[in-house]
N, C-alpha and C positions, 0 to 999 in steps of 0.2 A: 504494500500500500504506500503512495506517495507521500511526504512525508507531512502537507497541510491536511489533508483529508484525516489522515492519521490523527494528528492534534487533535483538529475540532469533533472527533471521534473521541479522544482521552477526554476533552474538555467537557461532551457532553456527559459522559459517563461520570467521572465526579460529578459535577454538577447535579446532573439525577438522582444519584446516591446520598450525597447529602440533603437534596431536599426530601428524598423519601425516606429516611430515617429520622428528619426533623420531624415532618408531618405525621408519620405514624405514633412518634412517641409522645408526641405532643399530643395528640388525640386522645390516648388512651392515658395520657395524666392527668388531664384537663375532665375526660367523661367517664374516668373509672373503668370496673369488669363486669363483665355479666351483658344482660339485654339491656341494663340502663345506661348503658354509654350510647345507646342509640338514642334516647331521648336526652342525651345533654344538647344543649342551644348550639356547643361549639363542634360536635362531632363530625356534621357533614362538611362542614367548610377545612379544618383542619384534615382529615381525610382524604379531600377533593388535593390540598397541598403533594398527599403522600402518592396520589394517582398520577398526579401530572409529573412527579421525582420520578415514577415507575415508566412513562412513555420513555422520557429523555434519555431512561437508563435505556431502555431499546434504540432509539436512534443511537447511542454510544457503542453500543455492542461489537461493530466492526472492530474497536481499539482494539479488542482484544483476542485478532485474528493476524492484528500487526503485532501484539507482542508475541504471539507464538511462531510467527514466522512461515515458514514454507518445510518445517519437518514435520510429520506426522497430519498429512493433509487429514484423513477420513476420524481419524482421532480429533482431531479437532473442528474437523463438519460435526460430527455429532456431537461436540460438548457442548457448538454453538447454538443447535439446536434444543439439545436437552437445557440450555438455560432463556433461549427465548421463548420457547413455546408454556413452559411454565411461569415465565413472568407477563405472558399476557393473555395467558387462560386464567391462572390464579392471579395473581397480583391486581389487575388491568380486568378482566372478567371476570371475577367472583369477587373483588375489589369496590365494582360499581353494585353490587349487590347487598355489600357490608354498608356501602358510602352513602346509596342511595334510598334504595328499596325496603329494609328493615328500620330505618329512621322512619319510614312512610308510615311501614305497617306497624312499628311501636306504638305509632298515633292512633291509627284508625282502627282500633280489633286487637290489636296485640301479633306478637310475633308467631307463626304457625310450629307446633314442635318438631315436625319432620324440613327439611330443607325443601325448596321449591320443586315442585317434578320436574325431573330432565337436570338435577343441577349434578348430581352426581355421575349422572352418564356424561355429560362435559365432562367433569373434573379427571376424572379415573385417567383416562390418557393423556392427561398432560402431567399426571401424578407419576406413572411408569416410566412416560418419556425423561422426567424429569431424575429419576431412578439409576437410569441405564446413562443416561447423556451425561449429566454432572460428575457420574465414576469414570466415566471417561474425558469428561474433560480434566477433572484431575490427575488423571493419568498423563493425557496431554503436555498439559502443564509442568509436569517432574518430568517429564523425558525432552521437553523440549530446552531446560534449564537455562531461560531467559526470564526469567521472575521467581523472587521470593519464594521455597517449599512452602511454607506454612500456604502460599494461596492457593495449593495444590490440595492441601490436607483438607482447607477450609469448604472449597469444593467438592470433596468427597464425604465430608461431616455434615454438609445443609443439607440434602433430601431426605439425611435420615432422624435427623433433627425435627424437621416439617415435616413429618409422614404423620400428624394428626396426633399427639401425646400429650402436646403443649397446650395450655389452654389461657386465653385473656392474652393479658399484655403478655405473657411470657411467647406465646405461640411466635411473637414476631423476634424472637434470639435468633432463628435462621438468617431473617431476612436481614437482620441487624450485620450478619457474621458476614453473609452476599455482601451487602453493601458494601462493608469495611476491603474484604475481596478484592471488589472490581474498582474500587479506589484507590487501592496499591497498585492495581492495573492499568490503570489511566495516568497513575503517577509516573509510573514506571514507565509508560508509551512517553507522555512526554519528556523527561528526562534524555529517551533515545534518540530523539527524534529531532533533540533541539538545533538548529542551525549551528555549525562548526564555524567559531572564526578564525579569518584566513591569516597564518599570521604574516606580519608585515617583514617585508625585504629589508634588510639590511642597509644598502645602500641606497632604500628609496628614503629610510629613515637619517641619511647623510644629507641627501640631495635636500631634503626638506630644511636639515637646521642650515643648509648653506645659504637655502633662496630666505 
């Protein structure tokens, strides 16, 4: 990847990452645990903050096709996949449903005890994908040793973290750990990627103090 695209690729990805780790924890300090954080006043708008950190973190996601390079192509197709497709099925899709829709119905009726019909049939494959892609993206990542181990380890410890154990504010310690992740990865992209300067001649630095 050339080396501006690349940038504003790292740039998005922090970027994203910190807002969607503000927004989420913000959320859930501000409206508490349970189904009454659906009805606090600040829920949907701090929320909407963590949705819109979770887009940018997908427009960023190339960054970190640039930091792995050109080894281990199909290991790193599918790590890319196994983390986009769960960050905008879950995060971005079942995101607008936590953000939007159960604030609605806390109001009108109350919240229903089983999950929406059809929401699990969504979720389930991007749950697997998510499974198989992120063990391999962290594989990726240690073989390809151009970033930090630990971001390798942290990617093979989020899906199993998120596999549904955690409950309230804590369920989001994955998303916490991703975030942290893909911002040593954007760190890392720019760091590589920064313009080299050229150093200066010798004797253009003569010719300058003579004129």
């Amino acid at each position: 990847m050339p080396s501006t695209p690349a940038r504003l690729s790292a740039a998005a990805l922090i970027t994203g990452s910190v807002v969607a780790t503000v927004g989420y924890a913000a959320a859930f300090a501000a409206n508490g645990n349970g189904d009454v954080r659906f009805t606090g006043s600040s829920w949907t708008g701090l929320y909407m903050i963590a949705l819109f950190g979770d887009v940018i973190v997908l427009l960023g996601l190339p960054a970190l096709l640039a930091a792995l390079g050109d080894r281990s192509r199909r290991l790193n197709l599918f790590g890319y996949v196994g983390l986009f497709v769960p960050l905008a099925v879950l995060n971005v899709g079942e995101g607008c449903v936590e953000g939007f829709v159960k604030p609605y119905l806390a109001k009108h009726g109350g919240i229903p005890k089983n999950d929406l019909p059809g929401l699990s049939a969504f979720e389930l494959p991007a749950v697997v994908i998510m499974l198989v892609g992120m063990v391999c993206l962290g594989v990726a990542v240690w073989r390809a040793g151009t970033l930090p181990k630990w971001i390798a380890v942290a990617f093979v410890v989020v899906p199993f973290l998120g596999a549904g154990w955690l409950k309230d504010a804590a369920s989001l310690t994955p998303d916490y750990l991703l975030f942290a992740a893909l911002t040593a990865v954007g760190i890392s992209v720019l760091r590589s990627s920064a313009p080299a300067t050229a150093p200066v001649p010798a004797h253009a630095g003569a010719q300058a103090a003579l004129s």
